[in-house]
Steps between C-alpha positions, in 0.01 A plus 500: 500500500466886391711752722297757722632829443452680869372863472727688730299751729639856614499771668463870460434765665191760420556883486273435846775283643298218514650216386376271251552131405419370134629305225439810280751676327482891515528720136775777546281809480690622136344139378213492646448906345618390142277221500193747529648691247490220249137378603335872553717746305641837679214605632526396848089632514424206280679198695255241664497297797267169612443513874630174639153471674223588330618492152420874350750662277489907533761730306731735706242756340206338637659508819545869497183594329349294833671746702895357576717766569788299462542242136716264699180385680382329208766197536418450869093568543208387371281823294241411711636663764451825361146346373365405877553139422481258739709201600587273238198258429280636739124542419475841497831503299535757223532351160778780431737340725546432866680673830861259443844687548806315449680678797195380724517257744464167300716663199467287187402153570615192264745655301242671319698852478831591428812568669724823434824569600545866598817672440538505874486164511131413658254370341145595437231265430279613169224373302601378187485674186119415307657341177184388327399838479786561285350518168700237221 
């Protein structure tokens, strides 16, 4: 009879103080900022990220060419934010992206972001990194 491994679930808390509850490990934030180094390069401007919902993948430079002031939006909204998007799949959706924000009220649903641990100890809820953009 095979053994069931059981996936132990925890809790952290956000840099909002809401608490979370997930099986989901969190990346240290010097891992999680070495691993875009490896897949990107320096360049911070060239490091892409899928939105969890709708699927596009925008550069931090597409993200401030669309009008972000700040390049740390790029890992926690959709572009099509700063595109008028709508929600995500909704008819009169924009094909650049949708409205979805990590720090929003649903966060990142499924697992389908990441986890990072701040220094400070919270944790902030990303999209992932796009990795099949990474050319071979």
């Amino acid at each position: 009879m095979p053994i069931l491994k059981r996936r132990m679930t925890m809790e952290y808390k956000k840099s909002n103080n809401v608490t979370i509850r997930t099986e989901q490990k969190p990346t240290p934030l010097k891992e999680w900022m070495a691993e875009g180094e490896r897949l990107f390069g320096k360049d911070f401007m060239q490091w892409k990220f899928r939105c969890p919902m709708c699927g596009h993948v925008a550069s931090i430079r597409e993200f401030k060419e669309a009008g972000a002031k700040d390049p740390n939006v790029a890992y926690q909204e959709c572009i099509g934010r700063y595109r008028g998007a709508g929600a995500p799949g909704a008819k009169d959706g924009n094909p650049d992206g949708c409205n979805w924000a990590a720090y929003g009220l649903f966060g990142i649903p499924n697992d389908k972001g990441r986890l990072i641990l701040s220094e400070d100890g919270t944790v902030v809820e990303a999209f992932d990194y796009a990795r099949e953009e990474v050319e071979p």
